[in-house]
NUPA-220105 format. One record per residue (C-alpha): residue number from 1; x, y, z; residue in one letter. Coordinates in nm, 2 decimals. Example, Ala and Ser with C-alpha at 12.3 -4.5 7.8 and 13.67 -1.06 7.14 Angstrom:
2
R/1/1.23/-0.45/0.78/A
R/2/1.37/-0.11/0.71/S
//
This chain:
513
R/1/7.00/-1.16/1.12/X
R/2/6.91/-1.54/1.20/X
R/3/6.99/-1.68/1.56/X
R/4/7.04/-2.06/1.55/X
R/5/6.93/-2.28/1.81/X
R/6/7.00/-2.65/1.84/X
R/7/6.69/-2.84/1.92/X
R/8/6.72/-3.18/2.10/X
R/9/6.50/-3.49/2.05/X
R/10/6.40/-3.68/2.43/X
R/11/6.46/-4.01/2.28/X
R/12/6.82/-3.91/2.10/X
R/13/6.96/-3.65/2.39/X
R/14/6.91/-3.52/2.71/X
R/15/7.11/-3.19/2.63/X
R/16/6.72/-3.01/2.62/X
R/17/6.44/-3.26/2.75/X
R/18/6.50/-3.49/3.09/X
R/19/6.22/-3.70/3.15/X
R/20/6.05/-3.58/3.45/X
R/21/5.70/-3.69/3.68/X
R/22/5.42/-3.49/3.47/X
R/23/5.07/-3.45/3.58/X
R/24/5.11/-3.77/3.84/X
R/25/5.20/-3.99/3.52/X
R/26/5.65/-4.13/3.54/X
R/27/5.80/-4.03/3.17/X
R/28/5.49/-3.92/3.03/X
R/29/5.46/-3.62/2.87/X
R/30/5.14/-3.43/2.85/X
R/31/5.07/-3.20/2.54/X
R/32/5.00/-2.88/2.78/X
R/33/5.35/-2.90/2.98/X
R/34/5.66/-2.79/2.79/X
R/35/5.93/-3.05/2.77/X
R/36/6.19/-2.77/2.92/X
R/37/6.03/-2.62/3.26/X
R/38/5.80/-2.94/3.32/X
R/39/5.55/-2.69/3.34/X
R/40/5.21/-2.55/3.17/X
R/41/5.32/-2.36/2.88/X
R/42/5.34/-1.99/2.89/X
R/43/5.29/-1.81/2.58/X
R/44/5.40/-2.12/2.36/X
R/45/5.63/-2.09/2.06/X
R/46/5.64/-2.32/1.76/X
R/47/5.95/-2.39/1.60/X
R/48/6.01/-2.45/1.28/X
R/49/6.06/-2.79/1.33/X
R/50/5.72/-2.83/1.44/X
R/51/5.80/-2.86/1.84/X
R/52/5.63/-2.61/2.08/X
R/53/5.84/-2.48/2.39/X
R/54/5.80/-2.16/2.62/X
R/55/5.87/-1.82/2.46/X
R/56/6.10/-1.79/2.76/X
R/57/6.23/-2.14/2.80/X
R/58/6.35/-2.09/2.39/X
R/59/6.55/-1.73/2.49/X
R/60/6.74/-1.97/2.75/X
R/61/6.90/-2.21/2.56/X
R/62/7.22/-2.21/2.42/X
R/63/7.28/-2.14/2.09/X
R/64/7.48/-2.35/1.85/X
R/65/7.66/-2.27/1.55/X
R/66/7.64/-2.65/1.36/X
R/67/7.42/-2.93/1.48/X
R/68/7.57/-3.19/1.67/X
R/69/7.73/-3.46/1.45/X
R/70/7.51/-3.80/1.44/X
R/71/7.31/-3.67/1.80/X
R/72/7.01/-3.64/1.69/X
R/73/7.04/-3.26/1.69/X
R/74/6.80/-3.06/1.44/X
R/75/6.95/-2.69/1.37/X
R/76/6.69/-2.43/1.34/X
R/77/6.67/-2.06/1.26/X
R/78/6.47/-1.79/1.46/X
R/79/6.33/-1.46/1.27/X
R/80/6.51/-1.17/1.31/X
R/81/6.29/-1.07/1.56/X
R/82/6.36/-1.34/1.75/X
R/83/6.15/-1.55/1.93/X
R/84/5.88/-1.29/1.94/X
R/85/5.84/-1.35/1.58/X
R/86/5.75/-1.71/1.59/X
R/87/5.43/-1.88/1.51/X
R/88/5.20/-1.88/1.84/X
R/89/5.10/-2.28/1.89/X
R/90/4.69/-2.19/1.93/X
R/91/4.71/-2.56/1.99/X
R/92/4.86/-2.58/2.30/X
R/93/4.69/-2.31/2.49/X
R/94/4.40/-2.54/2.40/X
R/95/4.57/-2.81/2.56/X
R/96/4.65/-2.56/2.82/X
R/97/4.27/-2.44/2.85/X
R/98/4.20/-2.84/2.90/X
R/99/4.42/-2.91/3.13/X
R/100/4.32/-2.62/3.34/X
R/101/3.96/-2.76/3.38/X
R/102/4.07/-3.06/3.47/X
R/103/4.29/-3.01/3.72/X
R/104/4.04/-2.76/3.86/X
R/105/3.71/-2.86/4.07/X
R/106/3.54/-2.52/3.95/X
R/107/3.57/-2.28/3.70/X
R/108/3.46/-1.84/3.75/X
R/109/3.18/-1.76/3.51/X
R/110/3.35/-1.52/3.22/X
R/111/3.06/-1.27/3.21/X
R/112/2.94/-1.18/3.59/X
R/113/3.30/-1.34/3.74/X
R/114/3.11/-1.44/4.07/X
R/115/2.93/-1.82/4.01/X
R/116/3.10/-2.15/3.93/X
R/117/3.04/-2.17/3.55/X
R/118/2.87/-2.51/3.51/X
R/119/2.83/-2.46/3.11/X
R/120/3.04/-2.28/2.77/X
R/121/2.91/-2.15/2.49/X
R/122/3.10/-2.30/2.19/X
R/123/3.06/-2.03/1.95/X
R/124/3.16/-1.77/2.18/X
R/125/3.37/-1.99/2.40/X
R/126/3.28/-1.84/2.73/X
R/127/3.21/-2.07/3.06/X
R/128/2.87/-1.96/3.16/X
R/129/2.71/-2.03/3.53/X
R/130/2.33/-2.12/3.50/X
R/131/2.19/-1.77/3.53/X
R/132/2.41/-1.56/3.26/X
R/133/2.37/-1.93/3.04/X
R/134/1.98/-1.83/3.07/X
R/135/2.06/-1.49/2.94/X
R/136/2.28/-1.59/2.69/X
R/137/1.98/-1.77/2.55/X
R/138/1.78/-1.51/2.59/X
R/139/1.90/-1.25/2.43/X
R/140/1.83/-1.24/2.00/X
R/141/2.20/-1.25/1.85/X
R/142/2.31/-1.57/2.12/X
R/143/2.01/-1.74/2.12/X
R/144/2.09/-1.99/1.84/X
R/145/2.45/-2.07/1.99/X
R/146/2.54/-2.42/2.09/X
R/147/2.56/-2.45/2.45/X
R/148/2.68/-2.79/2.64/X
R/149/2.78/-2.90/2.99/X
R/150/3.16/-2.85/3.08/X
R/151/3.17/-3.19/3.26/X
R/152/3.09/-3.37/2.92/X
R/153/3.32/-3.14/2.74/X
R/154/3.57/-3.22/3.02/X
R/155/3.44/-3.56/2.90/X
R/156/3.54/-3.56/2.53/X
R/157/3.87/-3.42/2.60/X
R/158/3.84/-3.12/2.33/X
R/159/3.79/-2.73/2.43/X
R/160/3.86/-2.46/2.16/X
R/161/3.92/-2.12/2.24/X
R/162/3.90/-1.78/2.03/X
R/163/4.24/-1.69/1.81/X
R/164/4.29/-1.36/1.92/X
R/165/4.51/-1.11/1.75/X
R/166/4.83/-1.02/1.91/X
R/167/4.83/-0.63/1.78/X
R/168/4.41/-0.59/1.87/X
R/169/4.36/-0.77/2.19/X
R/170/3.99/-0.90/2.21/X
R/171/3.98/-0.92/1.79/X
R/172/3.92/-1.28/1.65/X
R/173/4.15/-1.40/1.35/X
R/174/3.84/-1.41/1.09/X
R/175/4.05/-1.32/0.77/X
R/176/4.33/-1.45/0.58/X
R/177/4.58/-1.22/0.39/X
R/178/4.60/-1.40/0.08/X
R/179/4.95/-1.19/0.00/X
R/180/5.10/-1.17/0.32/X
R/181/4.98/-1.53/0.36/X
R/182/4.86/-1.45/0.75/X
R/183/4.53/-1.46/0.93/X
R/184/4.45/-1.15/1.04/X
R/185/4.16/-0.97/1.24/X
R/186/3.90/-0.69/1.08/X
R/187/4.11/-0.37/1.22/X
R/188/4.44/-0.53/1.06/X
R/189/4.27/-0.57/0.73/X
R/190/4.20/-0.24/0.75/X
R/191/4.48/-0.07/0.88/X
R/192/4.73/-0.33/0.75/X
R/193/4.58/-0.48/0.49/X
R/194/4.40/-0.21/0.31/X
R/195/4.50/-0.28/-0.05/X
R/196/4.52/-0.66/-0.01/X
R/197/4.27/-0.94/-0.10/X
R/198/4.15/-1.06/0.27/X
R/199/3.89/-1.32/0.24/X
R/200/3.68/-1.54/0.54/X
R/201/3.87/-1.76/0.69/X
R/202/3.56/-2.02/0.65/X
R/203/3.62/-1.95/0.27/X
R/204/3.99/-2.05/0.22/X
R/205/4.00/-2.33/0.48/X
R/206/3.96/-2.61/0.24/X
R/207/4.23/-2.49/0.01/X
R/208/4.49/-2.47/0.22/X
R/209/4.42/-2.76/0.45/X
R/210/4.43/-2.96/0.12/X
R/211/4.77/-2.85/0.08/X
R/212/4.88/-3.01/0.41/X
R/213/4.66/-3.26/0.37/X
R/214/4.81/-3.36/0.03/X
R/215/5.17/-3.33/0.19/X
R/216/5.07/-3.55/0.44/X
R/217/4.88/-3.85/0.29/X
R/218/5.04/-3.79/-0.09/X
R/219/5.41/-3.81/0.03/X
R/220/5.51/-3.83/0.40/X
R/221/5.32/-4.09/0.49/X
R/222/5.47/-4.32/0.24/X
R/223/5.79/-4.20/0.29/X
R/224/5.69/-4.34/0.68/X
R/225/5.61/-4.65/0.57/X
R/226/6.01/-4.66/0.37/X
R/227/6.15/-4.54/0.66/X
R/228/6.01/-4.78/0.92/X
R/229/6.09/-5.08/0.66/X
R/230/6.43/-4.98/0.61/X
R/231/6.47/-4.94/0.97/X
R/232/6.33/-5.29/1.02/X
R/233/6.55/-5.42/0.76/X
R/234/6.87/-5.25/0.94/X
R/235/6.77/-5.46/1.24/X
R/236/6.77/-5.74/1.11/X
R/237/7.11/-5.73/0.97/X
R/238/7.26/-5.65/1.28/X
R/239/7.13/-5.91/1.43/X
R/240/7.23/-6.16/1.13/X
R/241/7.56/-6.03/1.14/X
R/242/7.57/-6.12/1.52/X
R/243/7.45/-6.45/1.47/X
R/244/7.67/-6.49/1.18/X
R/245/8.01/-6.36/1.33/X
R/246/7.92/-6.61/1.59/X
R/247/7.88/-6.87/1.43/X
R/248/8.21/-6.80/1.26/X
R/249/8.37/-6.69/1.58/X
R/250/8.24/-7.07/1.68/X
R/251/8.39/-7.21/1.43/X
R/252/8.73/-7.07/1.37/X
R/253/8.77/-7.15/1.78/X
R/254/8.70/-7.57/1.67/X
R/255/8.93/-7.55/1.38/X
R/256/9.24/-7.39/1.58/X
R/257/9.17/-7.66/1.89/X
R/258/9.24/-7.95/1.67/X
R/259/9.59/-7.81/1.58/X
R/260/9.90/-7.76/1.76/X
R/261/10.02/-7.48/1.93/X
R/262/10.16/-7.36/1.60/X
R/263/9.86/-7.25/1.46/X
R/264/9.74/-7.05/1.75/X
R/265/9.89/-6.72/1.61/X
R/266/9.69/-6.77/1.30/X
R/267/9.37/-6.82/1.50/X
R/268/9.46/-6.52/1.69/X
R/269/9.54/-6.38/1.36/X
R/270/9.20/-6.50/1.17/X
R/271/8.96/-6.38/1.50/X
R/272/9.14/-6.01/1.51/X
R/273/9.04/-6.02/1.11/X
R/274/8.70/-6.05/1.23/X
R/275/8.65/-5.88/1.43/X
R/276/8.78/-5.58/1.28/X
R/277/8.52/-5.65/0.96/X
R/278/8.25/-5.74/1.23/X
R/279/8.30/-5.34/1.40/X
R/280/8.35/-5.18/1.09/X
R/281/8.05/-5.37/0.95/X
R/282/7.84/-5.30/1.27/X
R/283/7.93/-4.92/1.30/X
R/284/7.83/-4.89/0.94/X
R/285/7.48/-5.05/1.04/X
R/286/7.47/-4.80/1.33/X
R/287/7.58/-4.48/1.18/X
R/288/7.25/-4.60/0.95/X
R/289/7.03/-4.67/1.19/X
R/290/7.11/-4.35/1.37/X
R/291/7.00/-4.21/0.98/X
R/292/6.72/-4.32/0.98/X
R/293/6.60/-4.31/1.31/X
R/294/6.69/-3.90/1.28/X
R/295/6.44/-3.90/0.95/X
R/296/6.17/-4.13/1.07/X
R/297/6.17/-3.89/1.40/X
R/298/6.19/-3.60/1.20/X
R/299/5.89/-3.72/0.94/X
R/300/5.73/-3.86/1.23/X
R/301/5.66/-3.56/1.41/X
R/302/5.60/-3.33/1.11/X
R/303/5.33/-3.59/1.01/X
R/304/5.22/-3.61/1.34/X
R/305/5.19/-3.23/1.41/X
R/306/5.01/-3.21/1.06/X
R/307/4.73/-3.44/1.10/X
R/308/4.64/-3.30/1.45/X
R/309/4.63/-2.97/1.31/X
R/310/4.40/-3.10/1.02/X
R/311/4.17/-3.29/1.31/X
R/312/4.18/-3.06/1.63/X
R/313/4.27/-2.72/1.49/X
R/314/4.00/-2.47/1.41/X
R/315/4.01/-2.27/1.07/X
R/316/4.22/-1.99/1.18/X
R/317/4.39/-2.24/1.41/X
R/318/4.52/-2.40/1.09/X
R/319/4.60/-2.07/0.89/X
R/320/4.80/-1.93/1.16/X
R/321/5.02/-2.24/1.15/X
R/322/4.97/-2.33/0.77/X
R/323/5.28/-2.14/0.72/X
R/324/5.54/-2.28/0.94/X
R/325/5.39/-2.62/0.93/X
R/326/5.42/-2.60/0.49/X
R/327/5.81/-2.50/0.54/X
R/328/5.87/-2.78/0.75/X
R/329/5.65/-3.06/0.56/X
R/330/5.82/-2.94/0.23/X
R/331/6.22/-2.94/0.36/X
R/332/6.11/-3.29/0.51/X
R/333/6.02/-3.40/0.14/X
R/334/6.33/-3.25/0.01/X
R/335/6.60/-3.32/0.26/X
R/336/6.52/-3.62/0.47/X
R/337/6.70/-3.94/0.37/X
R/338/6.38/-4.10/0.18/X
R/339/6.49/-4.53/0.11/X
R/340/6.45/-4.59/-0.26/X
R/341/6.31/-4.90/-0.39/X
R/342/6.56/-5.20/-0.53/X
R/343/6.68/-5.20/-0.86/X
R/344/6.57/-5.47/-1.09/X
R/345/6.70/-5.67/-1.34/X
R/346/6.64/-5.98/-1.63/X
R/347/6.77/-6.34/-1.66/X
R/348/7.04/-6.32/-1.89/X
R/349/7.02/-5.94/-1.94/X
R/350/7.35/-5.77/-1.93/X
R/351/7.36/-5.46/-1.71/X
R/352/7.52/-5.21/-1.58/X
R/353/7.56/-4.90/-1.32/X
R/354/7.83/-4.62/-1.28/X
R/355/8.02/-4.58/-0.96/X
R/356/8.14/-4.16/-0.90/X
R/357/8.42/-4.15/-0.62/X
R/358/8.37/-3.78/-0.49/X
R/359/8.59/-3.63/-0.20/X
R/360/8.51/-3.54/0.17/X
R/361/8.35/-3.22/0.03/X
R/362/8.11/-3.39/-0.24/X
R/363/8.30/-3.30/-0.55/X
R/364/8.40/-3.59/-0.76/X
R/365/8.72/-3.67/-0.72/X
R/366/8.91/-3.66/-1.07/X
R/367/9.15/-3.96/-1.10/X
R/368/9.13/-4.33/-1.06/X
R/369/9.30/-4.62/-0.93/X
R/370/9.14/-4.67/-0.61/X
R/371/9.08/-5.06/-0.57/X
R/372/8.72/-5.10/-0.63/X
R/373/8.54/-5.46/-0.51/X
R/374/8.15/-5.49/-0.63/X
R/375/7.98/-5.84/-0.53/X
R/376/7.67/-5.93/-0.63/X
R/377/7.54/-6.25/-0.46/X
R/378/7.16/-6.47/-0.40/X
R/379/7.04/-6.41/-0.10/X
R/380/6.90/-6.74/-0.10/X
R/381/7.18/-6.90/-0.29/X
R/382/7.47/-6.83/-0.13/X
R/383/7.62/-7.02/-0.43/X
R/384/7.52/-6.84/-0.69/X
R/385/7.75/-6.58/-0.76/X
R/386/7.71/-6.33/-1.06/X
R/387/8.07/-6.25/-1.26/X
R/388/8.11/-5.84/-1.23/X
R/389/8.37/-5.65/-1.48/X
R/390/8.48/-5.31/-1.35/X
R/391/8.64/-5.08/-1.59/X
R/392/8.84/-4.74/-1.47/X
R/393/8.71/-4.43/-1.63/X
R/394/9.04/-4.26/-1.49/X
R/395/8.84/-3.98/-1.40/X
R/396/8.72/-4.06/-1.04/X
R/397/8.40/-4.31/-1.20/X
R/398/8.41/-4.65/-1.24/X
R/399/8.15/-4.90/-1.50/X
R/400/8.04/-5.17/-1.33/X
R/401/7.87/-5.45/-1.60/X
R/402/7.73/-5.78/-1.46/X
R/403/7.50/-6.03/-1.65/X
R/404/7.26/-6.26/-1.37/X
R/405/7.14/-6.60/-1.50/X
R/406/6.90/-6.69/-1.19/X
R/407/6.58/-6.50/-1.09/X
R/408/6.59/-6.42/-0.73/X
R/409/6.71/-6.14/-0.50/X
R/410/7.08/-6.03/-0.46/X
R/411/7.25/-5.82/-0.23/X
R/412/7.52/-5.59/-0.44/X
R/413/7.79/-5.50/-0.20/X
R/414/8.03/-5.21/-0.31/X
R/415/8.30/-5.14/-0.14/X
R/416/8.60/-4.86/-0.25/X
R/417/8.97/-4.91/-0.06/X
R/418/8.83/-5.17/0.16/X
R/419/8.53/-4.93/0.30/X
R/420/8.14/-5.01/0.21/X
R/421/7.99/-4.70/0.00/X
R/422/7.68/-4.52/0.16/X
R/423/7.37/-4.76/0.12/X
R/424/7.59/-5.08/0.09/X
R/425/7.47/-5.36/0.04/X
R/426/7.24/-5.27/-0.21/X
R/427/6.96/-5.51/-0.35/X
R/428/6.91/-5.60/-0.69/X
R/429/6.62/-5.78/-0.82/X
R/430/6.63/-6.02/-1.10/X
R/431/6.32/-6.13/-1.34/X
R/432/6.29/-6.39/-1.56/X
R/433/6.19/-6.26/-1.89/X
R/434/5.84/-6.23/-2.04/X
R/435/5.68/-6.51/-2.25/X
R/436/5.51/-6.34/-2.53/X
R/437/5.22/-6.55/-2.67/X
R/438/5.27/-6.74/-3.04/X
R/439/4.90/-6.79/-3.13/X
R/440/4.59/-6.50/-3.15/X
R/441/4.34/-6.40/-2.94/X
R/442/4.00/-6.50/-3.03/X
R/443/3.69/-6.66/-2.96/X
R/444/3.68/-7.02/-3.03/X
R/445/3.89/-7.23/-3.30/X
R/446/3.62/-7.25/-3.55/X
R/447/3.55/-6.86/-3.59/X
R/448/3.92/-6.76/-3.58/X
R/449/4.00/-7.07/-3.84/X
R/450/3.80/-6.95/-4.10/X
R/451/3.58/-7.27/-4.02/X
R/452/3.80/-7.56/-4.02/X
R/453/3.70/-7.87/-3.82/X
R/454/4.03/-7.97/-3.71/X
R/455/4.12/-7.70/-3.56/X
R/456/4.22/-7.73/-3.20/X
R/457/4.28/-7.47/-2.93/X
R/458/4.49/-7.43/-2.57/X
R/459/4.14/-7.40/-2.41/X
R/460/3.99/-7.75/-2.30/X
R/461/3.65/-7.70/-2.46/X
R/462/3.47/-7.97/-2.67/X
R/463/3.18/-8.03/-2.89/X
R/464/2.98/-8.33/-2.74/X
R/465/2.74/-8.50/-2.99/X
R/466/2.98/-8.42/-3.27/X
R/467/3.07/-8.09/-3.46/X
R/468/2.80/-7.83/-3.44/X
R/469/2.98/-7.51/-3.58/X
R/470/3.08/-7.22/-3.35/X
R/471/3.25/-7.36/-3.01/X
R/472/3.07/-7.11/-2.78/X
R/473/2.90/-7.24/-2.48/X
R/474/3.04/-7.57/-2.52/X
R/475/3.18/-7.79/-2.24/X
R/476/3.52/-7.68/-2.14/X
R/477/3.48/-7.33/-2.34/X
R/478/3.63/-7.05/-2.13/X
R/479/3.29/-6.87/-2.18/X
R/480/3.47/-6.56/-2.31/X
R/481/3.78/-6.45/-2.57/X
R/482/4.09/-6.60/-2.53/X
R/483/4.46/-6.69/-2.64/X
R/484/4.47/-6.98/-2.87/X
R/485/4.81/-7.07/-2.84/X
R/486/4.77/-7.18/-2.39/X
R/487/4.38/-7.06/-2.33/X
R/488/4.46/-6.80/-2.10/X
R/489/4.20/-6.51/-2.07/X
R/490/4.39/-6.21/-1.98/X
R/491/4.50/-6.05/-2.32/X
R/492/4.82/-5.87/-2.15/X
R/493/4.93/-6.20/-1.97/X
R/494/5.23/-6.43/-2.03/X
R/495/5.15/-6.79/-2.21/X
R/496/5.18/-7.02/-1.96/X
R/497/5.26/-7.30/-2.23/X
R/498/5.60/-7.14/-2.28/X
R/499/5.61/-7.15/-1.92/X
R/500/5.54/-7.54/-1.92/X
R/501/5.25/-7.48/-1.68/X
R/502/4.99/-7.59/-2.00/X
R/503/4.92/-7.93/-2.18/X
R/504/5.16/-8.04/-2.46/X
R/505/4.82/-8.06/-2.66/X
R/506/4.82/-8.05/-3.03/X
R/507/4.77/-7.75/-3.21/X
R/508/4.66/-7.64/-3.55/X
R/509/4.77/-7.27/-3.69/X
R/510/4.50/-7.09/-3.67/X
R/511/4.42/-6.77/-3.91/X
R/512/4.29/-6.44/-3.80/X
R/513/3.96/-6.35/-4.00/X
//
């Protein structure tokens, strides 16, 4: 049986985290004090969506049975074994471990528990006062462990600590279970694990850090960069639309003053218009903005989790989580709301794109006849308007054709019964088309003209003194092989004499050897 638990974003809700005075610090949150108690985590849980609260602060929330519509709420499921059967966040007791030492003036030695440990071993990860640090050196199978000072680990900021397994108390996670995909101690390979292929976790490290590694820098960390565009974008067309319903607002105000009284219903009239399209414009930009503000939280954090995992987490550190952490990278990549580059278009190309009506449960919807309106207008030419023809499919899709004659960028808004589509406006990017060369690529006129004398080229070279055969190393000679027809170099480029960006020069047709 799953149990589903609703877990709440600070910056979206405050249903789960208030912000409270942590570590002396208003509204600031530090990594070893869960968001729910304000306290030092106590046997820390991590979720699947990568956040890390009390084992007992998770058991006393409330359970919900559907996310919250558009709050920010991100539905998770506990193993059957409830919250005992999450992933342990080895992380945090790190950040626990850290914060401990700092907040305390002096620390018991962990082997004789009766001097102020001044050093720790960083292979065994014991604080050590100066006399057992002396025997530690001493003795044959410590004396090659790395020792330092705890005031310039304090220092760095960075203390590790052993991964012990929860079934063997005092055994280190050394192994990974490459079936059961688990780190695992040497009596639960044995026990456990008898028949399964358990290798070092030193060995396997690299594979699967790669894997979150890849996730990470392959894919969500592009997907940031859409996100935090889009997001940019949506803010800026709120606020043109506030400037712009202004203005309007402005001027529909001036042009009702200068009449009489009889035209002050339709001004009335006109401003209600308005500002009905300005709210159901504006909640359209909000209900995306609160989109995308969900994903970019959502990839942030997974991204975020990841990569200090990858830099702070020690081998089995990052086993023991590889797991929960791959889930949630993967259902980021295949359910968050990812932007998608604009469509693109050529000058005097006709196109077109198919518009599917589906119902409020995502089946299309069978029939036609709803009123469709599709505009497709320059963003910087507010008069340049491409001519659309929609034809009814009569089965709930509609072909929308359109042919642009100016290069540029349009917006293409879509909107069914008087209501925008999702993503709406959506831009369209127009190119002019490519100007394929008309002579050859060669290496001078002479060569590639079977030796004529009159033959000219698009380059600017010429033969001082007089004709002296091959143009090569002449004055003005590009040094290198070139298009006859506009002198351009690049073999795969347009000819900038269609263009009219070269010299009206005269030519001679040149033959290829």
């Amino acid at each position: 049986m799953l149990y589903q638990l609703s877990c709440v974003f600070s910056n979206v809700s405050t249903s789960l985290c208030v912000q409270r005075t942590i570590s002396g610090k208003q509204g600031v949150f530090s990594r070893a004090v869960c968001r729910v108690c304000s306290r030092l985590f106590r046997e820390p849980k991590l979720l699947p969506c990568l956040h890390t609260f009390c084992a007992d602060c998770i058991r006393q929330l409330e359970t919900f049975s559907a996310p919250g519509a558009g709050g920010g709420r991100s539905r998770v499921d506990l193993p059957s074994s409830g919250v005992d059967g999450l992933t342990t966040d080895h992380l945090a007791l790190d950040e626990v471990l850290m914060e401990t030492l700092l907040m305390e003036r002096s620390v018991l030695c962990d082997l004789c528990s009766e001097s102020d440990a001044g050093k720790r071993c960083e292979v065994c990860c014991l604080n050590l006062c100066d006399f057992c640090s002396q025997a530690h050196r001493r003795q044959k199978r410590t004396s090659s462990h790395s020792i330092h000072s705890l005031e310039d680990l304090k220092s760095q900021g960075r203390l590790s600590r052993p991964v012990l397994c929860s079934l063997h108390p005092g055994q280190e996670l050394r192994l990974f279970c490459e079936p059961c995909d688990l780190a695992v101690c040497l009596e639960c390979a044995a026990v456990f694990h008898r028949d399964h292929q358990c290798s070092p976790t030193h060995d396997v490290i690299n594979q699967h850090g790669d894997c979150i590694r890849e996730l990470v820098s392959g894919s969500l960390r592009p997907r940031l960069s859409r996100l935090e565009e889009a997001m940019r974008r949506v803010e800026i067309s709120k606020e043109a639309l506030k400037i712009r319903t202004d203005s309007l607002a402005s001027e529909i105000r001036a042009y009702a003053r200068s009449y009489a009284s009889a035209v002050e219903a339709h001004c009335c009239s006109l401003l209600r218009t308005l500002e009905e399209l300005k709210i159901q414009r504006r909640n359209q930009l909000n209900l995306q903005s609160v989109q995308l503000q969900q994903a970019l939280s959502d990839a942030r954090g997974g991204v975020d989790f990841a990569e200090r995992l990858l830099t702070c987490g020690s081998e089995a550190e990052i086993l023991s989580a590889k797991g929960v952490t791959t889930r949630r990278l993967m259902s980021l990549l295949e359910c968050g709301y990812d932007p998608h580059p604009a469509t693109q278009g050529v000058v005097s190309e006709r196109d077109e794109f198919t518009l599917v009506c589906k119902d409020s449960a995502g089946e299309p919807m069978g029939k036609g006849g709803d009123p469709v309106l599709v505009s497709i207008v320059h963003k910087d030419r507010k008069d340049c308007v491409v001519e659309t023809t929609i034809v009814d499919n009569n089965d709930g899709s509609y072909a929308v054709s359109y042919t642009p004659m100016e290069p540029g960028s349009y917006s293409v808004w879509v909107c069914v019964k008087a209501q925008h589509v999702k993503g709406s406006p959506f831009v369209l990017t127009v190119k002019r088309e490519f100007q394929h060369h008309r002579g050859i690529f060669h290496c001078c006129s002479f060569c590639s003209s079977g030796g004529a004398k009159e033959a000219r080229c698009g380059c600017i070279g010429t033969m001082p003194g007089g004709f002296q055969g091959c143009g090569h190393g002449h004055k003005g000679h590009p040094g290198k092989p070139h298009w006859s027809c506009c002198g351009s170099v690049v073999e795969g480029s347009e000819c900038v004499r269609s263009l009219g960006l070269a010299s009206l020069r005269g030519h001679v047709r040149t033959v290829e050897l």
